[in-house]
DRENPA-3360 file (N, C-alpha, C; in nm, 2 decimals, always signed):
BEGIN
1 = XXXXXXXX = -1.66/+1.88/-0.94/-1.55/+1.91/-0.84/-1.42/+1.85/-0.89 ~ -1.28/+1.90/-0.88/-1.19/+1.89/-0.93/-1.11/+1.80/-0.86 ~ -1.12/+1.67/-0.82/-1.02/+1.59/-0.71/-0.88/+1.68/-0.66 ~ -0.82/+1.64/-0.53/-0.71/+1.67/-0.47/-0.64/+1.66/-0.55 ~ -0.50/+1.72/-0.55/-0.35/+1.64/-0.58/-0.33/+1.56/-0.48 ~ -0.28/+1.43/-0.55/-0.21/+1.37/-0.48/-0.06/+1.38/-0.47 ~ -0.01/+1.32/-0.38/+0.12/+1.35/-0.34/+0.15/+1.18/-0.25 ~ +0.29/+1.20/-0.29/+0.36/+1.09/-0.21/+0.40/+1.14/-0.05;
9 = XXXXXXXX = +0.34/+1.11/+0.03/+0.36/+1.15/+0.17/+0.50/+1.06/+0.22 ~ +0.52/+0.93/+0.18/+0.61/+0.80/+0.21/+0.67/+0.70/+0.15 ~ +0.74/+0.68/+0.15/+0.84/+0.56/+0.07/+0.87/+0.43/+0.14 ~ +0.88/+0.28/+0.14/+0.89/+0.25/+0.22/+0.94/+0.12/+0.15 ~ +1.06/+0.08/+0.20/+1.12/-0.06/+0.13/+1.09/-0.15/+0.27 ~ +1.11/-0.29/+0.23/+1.09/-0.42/+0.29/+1.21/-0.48/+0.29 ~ +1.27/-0.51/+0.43/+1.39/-0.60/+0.45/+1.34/-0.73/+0.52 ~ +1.39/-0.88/+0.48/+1.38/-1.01/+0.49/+1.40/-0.98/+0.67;
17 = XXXXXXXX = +1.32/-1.11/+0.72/+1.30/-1.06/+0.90/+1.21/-1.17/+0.90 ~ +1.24/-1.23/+1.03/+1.14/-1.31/+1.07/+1.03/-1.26/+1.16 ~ +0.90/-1.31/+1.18/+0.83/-1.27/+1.22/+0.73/-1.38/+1.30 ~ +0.69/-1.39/+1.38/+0.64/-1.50/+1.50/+0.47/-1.48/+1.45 ~ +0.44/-1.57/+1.36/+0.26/-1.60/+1.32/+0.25/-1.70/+1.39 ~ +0.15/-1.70/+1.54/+0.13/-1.84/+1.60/+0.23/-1.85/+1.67 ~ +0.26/-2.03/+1.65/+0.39/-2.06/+1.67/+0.51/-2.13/+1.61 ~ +0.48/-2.02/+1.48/+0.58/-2.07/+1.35/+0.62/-1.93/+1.32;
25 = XXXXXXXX = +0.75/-1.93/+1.32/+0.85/-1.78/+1.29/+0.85/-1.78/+1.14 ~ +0.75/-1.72/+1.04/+0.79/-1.68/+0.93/+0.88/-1.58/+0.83 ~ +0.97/-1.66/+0.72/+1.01/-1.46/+0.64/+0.95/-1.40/+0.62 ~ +0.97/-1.28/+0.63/+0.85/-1.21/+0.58/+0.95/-1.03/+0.51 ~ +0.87/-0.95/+0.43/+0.95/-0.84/+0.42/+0.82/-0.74/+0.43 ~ +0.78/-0.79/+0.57/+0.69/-0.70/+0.55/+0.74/-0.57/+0.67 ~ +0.85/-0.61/+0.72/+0.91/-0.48/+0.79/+0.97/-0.37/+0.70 ~ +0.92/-0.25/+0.71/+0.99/-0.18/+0.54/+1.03/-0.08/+0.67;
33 = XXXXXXXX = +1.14/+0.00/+0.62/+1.22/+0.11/+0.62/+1.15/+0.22/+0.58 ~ +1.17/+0.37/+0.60/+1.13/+0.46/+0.53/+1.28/+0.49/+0.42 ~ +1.21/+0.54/+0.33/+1.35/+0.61/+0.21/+1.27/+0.75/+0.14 ~ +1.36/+0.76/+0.13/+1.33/+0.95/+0.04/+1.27/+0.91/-0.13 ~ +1.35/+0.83/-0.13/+1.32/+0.77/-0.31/+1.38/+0.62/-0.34 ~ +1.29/+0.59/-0.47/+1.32/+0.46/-0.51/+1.27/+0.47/-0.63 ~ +1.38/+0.36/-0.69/+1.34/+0.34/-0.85/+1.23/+0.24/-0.86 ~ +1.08/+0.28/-0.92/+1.02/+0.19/-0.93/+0.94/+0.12/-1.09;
41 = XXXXXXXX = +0.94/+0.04/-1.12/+0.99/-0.02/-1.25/+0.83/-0.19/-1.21 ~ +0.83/-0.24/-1.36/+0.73/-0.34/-1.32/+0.75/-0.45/-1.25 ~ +0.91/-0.49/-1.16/+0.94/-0.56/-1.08/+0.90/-0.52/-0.93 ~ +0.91/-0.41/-0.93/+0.88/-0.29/-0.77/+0.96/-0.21/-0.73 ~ +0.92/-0.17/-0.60/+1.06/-0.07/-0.61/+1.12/-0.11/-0.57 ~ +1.29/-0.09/-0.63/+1.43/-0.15/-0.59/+1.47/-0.15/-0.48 ~ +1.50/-0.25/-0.44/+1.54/-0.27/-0.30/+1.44/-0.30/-0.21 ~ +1.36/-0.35/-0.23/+1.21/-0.38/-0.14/+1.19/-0.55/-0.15;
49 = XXXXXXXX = +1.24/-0.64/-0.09/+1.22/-0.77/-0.07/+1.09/-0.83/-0.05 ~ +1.05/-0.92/-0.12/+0.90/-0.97/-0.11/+0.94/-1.11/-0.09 ~ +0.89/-1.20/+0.00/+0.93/-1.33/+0.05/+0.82/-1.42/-0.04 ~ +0.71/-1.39/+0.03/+0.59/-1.44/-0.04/+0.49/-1.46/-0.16 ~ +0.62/-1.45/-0.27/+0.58/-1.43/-0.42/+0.44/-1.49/-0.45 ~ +0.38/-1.56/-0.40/+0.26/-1.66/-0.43/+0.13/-1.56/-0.42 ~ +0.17/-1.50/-0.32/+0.05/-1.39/-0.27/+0.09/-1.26/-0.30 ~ +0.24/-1.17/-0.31/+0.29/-1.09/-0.32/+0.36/-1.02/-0.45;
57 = XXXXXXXX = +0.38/-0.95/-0.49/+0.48/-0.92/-0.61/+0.42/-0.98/-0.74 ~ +0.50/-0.92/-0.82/+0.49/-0.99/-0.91/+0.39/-0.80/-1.04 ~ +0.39/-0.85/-1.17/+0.36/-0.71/-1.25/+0.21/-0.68/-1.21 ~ +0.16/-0.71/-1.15/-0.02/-0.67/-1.09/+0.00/-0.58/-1.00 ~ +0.10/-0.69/-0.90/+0.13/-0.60/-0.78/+0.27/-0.57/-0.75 ~ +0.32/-0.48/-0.80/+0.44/-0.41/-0.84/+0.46/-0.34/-0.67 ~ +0.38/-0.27/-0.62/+0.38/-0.20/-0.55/+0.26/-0.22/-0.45 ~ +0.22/-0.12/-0.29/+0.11/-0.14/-0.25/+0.09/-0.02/-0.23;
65 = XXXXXXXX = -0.01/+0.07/-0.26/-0.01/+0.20/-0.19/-0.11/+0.21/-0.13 ~ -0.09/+0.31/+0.00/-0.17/+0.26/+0.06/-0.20/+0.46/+0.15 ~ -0.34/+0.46/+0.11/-0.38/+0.61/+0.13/-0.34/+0.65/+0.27 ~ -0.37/+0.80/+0.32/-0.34/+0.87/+0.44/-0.55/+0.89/+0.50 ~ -0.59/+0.91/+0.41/-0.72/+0.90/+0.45/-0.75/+0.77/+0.55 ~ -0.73/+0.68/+0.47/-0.71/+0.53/+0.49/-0.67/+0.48/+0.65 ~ -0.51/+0.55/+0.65/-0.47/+0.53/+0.78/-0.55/+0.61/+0.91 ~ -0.58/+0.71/+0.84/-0.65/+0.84/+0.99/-0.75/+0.78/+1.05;
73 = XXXXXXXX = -0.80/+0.73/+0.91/-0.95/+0.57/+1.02/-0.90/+0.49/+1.08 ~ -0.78/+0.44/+1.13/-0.78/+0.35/+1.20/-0.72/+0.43/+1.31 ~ -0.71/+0.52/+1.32/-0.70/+0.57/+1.45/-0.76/+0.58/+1.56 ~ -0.93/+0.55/+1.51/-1.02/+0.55/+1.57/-1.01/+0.43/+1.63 ~ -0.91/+0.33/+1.59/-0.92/+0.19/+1.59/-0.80/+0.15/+1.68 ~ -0.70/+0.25/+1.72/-0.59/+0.27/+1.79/-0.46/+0.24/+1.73 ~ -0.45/+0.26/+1.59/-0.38/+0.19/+1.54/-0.32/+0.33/+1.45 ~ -0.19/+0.38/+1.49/-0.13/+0.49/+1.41/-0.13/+0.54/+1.31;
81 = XXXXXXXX = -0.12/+0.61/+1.26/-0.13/+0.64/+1.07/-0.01/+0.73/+1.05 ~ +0.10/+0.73/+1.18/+0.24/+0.85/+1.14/+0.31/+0.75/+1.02 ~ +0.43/+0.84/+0.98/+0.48/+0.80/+0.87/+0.63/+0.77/+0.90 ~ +0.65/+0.72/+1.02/+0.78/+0.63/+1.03/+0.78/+0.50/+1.02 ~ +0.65/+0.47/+0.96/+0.63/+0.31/+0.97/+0.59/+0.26/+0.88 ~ +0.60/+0.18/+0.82/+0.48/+0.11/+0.69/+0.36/-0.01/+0.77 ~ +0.28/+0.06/+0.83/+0.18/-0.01/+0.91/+0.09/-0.11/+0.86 ~ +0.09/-0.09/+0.72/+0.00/-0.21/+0.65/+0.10/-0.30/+0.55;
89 = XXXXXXXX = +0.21/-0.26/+0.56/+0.31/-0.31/+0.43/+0.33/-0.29/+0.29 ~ +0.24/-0.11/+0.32/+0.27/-0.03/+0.19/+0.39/+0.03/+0.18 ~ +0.44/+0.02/+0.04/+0.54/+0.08/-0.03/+0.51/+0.18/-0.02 ~ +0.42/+0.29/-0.07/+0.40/+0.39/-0.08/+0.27/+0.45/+0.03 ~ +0.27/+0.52/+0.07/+0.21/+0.62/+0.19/+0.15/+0.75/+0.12 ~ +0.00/+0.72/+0.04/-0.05/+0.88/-0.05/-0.15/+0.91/-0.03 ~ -0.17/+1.11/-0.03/-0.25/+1.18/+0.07/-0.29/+1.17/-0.13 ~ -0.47/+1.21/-0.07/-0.52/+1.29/-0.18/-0.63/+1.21/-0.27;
97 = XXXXXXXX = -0.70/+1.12/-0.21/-0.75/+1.00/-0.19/-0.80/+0.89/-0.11 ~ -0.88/+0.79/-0.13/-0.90/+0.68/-0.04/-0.87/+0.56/-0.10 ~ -0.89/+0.45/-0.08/-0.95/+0.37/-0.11/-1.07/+0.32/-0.18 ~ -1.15/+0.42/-0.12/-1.31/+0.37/-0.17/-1.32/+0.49/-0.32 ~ -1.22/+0.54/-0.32/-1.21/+0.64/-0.46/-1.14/+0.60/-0.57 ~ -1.10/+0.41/-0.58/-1.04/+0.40/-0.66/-1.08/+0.25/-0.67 ~ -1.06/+0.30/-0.87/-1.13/+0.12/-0.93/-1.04/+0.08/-1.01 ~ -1.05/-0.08/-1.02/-0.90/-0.13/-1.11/-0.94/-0.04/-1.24;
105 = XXXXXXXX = -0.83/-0.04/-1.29/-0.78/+0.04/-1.42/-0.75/+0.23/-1.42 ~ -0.80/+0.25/-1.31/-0.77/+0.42/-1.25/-0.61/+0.40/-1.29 ~ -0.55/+0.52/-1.32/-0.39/+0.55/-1.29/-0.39/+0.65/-1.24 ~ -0.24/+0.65/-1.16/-0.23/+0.76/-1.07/-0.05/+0.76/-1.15 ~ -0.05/+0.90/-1.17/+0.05/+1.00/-1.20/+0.07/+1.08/-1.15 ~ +0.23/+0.99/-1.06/+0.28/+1.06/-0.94/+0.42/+1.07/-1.03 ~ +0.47/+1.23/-0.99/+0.60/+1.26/-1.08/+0.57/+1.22/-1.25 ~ +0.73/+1.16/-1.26/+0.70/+1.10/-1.39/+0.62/+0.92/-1.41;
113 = XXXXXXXX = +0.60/+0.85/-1.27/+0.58/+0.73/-1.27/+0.44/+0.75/-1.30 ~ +0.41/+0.66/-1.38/+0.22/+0.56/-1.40/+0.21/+0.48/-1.39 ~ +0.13/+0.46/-1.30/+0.09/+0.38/-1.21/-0.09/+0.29/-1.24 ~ -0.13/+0.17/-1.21/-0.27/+0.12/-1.31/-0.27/+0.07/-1.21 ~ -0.40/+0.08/-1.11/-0.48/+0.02/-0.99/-0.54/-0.14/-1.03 ~ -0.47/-0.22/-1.00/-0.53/-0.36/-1.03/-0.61/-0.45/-0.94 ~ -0.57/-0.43/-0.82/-0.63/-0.48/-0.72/-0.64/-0.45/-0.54 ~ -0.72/-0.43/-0.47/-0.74/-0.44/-0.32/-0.66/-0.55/-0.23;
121 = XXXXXXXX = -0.59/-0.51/-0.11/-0.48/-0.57/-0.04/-0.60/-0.68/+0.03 ~ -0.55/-0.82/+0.04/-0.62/-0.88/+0.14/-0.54/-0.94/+0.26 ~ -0.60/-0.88/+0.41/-0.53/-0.93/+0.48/-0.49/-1.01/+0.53 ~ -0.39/-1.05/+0.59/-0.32/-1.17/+0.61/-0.29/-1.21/+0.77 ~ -0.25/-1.31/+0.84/-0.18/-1.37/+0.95/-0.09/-1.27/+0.97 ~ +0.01/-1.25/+0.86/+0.14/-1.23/+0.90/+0.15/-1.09/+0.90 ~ +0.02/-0.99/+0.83/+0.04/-0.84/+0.88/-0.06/-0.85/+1.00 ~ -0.12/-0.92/+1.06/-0.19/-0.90/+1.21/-0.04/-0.92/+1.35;
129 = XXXXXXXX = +0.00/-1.02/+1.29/+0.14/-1.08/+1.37/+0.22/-0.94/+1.36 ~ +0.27/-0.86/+1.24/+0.33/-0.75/+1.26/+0.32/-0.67/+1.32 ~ +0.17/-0.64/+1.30/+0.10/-0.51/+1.39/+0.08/-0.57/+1.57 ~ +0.06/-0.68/+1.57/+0.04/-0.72/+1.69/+0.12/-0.61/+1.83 ~ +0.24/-0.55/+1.79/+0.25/-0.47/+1.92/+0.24/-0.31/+1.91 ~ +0.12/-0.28/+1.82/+0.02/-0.18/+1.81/-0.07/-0.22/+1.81 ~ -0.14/-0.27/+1.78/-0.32/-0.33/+1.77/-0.31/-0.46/+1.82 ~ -0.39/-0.44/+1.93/-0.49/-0.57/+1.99/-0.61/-0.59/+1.96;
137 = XXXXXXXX = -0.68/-0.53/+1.86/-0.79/-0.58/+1.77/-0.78/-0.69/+1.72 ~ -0.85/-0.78/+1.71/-0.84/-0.87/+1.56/-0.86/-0.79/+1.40 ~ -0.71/-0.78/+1.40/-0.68/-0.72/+1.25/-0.74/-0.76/+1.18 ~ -0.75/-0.86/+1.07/-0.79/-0.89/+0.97/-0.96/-0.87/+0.98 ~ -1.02/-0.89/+1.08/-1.18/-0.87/+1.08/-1.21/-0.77/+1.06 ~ -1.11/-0.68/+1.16/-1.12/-0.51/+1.13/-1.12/-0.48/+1.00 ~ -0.98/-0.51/+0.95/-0.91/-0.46/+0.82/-1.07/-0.49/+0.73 ~ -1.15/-0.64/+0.68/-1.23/-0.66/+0.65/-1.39/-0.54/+0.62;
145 = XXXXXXXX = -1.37/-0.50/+0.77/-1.50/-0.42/+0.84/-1.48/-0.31/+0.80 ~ -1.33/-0.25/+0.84/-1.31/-0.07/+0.77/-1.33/-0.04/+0.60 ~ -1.30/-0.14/+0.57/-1.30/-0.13/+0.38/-1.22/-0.03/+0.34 ~ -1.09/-0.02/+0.37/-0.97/+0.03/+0.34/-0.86/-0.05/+0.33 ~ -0.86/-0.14/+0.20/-0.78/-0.22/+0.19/-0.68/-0.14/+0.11 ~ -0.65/-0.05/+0.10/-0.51/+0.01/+0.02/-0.56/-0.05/-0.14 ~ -0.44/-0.02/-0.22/-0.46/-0.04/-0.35/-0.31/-0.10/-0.43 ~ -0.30/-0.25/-0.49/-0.22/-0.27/-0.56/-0.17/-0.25/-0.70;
153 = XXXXXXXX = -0.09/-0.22/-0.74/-0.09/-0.12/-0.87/+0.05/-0.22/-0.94 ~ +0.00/-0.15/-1.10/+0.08/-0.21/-1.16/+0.22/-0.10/-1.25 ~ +0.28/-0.14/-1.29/+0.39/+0.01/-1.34/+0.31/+0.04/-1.52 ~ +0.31/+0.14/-1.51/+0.27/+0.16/-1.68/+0.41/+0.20/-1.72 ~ +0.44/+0.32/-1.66/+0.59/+0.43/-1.70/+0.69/+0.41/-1.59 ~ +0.77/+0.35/-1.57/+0.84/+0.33/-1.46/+0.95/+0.49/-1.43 ~ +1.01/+0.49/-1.32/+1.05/+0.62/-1.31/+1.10/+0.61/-1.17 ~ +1.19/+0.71/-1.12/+1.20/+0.78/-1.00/+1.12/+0.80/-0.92;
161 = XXXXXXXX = +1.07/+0.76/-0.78/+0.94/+0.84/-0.72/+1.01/+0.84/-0.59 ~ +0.97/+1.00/-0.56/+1.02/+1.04/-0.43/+0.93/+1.14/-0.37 ~ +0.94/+1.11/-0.22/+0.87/+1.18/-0.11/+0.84/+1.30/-0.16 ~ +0.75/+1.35/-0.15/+0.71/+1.49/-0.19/+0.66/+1.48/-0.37 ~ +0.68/+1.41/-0.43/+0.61/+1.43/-0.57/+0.45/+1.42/-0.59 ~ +0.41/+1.48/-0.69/+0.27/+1.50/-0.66/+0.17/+1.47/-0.83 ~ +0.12/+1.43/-0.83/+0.04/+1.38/-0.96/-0.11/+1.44/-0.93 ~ -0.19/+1.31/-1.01/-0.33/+1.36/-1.01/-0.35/+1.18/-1.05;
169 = XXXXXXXX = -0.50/+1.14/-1.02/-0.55/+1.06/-1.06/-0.67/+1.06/-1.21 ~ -0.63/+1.00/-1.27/-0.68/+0.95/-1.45/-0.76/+0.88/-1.41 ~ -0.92/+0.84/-1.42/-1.01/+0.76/-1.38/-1.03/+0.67/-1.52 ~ -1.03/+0.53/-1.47/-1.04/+0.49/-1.55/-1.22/+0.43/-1.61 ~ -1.23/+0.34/-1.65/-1.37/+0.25/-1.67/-1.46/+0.30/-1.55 ~ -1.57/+0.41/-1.56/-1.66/+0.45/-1.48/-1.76/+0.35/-1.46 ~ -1.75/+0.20/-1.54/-1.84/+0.10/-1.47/-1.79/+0.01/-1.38 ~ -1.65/+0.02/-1.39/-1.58/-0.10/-1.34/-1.62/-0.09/-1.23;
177 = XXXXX = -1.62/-0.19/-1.16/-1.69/-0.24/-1.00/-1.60/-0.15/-0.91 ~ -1.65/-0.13/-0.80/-1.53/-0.07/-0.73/-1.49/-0.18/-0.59 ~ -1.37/-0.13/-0.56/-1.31/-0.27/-0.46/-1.42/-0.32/-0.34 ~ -1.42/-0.48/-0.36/-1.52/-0.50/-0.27/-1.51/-0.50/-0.12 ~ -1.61/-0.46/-0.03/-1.60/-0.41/+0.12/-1.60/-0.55/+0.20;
% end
C-alpha cells in the first residue's frame, strides 16, 4: 500500500510570553502564531523563539511537527485539533501520518525541505500550564497514555516551507525501534 501525501496543513512561530506554571510565571515561546511560511534551516524556523534551549532547540530539534491524525485523538479528550493554534507547541501542523508511523531516521520531504525524525516530544509543566484553558485533564498523563507525542526533526536540506506544500515520507532503518508509548 502506497502511504498518503503528506502536506503541511500549518505553520506556526513562537513569541517570548510569560506563562503561570504553579506559582512561578515562566518564559516560555511556546505561544506560536500561525504564518503562511518560514525559512527553515538547522537553527529552526526563523522567527520562532525557543526560551528553553536545555530541553528545546537546538540541530536534533530544529523543529516540532506535530501530525493532524494526532490532534483528531484528542478530541475525544476535549482538547481541539483546529489550526489557529499550535496546541502542543508544534511548528508545523502535518496531515498524512501519525505518530506511531514514524521512527528516528524516517525523512519527510515536504516541498524542497528534508527533514530526519530524531526524536518524540516529551511533555512538560509548561505545555499543561498553556493548554490549561482548554484541557482540564491532566495533560501530561494523558499526553503519556495517547502515545502521540508529535515528532522532532532535524534539517537535512533547509528551504522555504509553506502552508499547503506537500512531500512524501522516505522510511528509514526498518529496525529502528519505534517512539516509545
Amino acid at each position: 500500500m502506497t502511504p498518503s501525501p503528506l502536506r503541511v496543513l500549518a505553520l506556526f512561530l513562537g513569541e517570548v510570553s510569560l506563562i503561570q506554571v504553579g506559582a512561578k510565571a515562566s518564559r516560555s515561546g511556546i505561544h506560536k502564531r500561525p504564518v503562511p511560511e518560514a525559512w527553515l534551516d538547522a537553527t529552526g524556523l526563523r522567527g520562532d523563539q525557543v526560551v528553553n534551549k536545555r530541553y528545546h532547540g537546538g540541530p536534533d530539534q530544529a523543529a516540532y511537527l506535530y501530525p493532524q491524525p494526532d490532534a483528531l485523538a484528542w478530541e475525544t479528550h476535549g482538547l481541539p485539533a483546529d489550526l489557529g493554534r499550535s496546541y502542543w507547541g508544534e511548528n508545523v501542523r502535518l496531515d498524512g501520518l501519525s505518530s506511531a508511523d514514524i521512527r528516528p531516521g524516517d525523512r519527510l520531504h515536504l516541498g524542497k525541505v528534508v527533514l530526519e525524525a530524531t526524536a518524540p516530544r516529551l511533555p512538560c509543566a509548561v505545555a499543561a500550564a498553556y493548554l490549561s484553558d482548554v484541557y482540564g485533564g491532566p495533560f501530561v498523563k494523558d499526553f503519556y497514555a495517547l502515545g502521540r507525542p508529535g515528532i522532532y526533526v532535524r534539517v537535512l536540506q533547509p528551504g522555504l516551507l509553506r502552508v499547503g506544500d506537500v512531500g512524501e515520507l522516505e522510511p528509514g532503518d526498518p529496525q529502528a525501534p519505534p517512539w516509545p508509548n
